[in-house]
C-alpha positions, 0 to 999 in steps of 0.5 A: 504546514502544508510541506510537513504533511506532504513529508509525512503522506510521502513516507507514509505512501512509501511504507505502504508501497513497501508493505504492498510489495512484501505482501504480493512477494508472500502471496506469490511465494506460498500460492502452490500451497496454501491457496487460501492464505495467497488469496488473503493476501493478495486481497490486503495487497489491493487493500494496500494499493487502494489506501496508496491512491487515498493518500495520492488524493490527500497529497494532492488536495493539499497542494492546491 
């Protein structure tokens, strides 16, 4: 049981890892212009990354 949850935090942390790098690519692409919106989006960029460690914390707590 505990392979098929490590399978589904993998692809779960790889959708996330995904998500995060389409966003800072967003927020670096309309930064000169829209501030505001940049900032939003580099704040769910680190939201995303701290998700990514939270689900690294899982993984490894269910190996042990």
């Amino acid at each position: 049981m505990a392979s098929l949850h490590d399978s589904q935090l993998s692809a779960l942390a790889a959708t996330i890892d995904d998500a995060a790098e389409r966003v800072a690519a967003m927020a670096e692409d309309i930064q000169a212009r829209e501030s505001e919106a940049a900032t939003a989006l580099y704040e769910a960029e680190r939201s995303l990354q701290m998700a990514q460690r939270a689900i690294g914390r899982a993984r490894r707590s269910l190996e042990s």
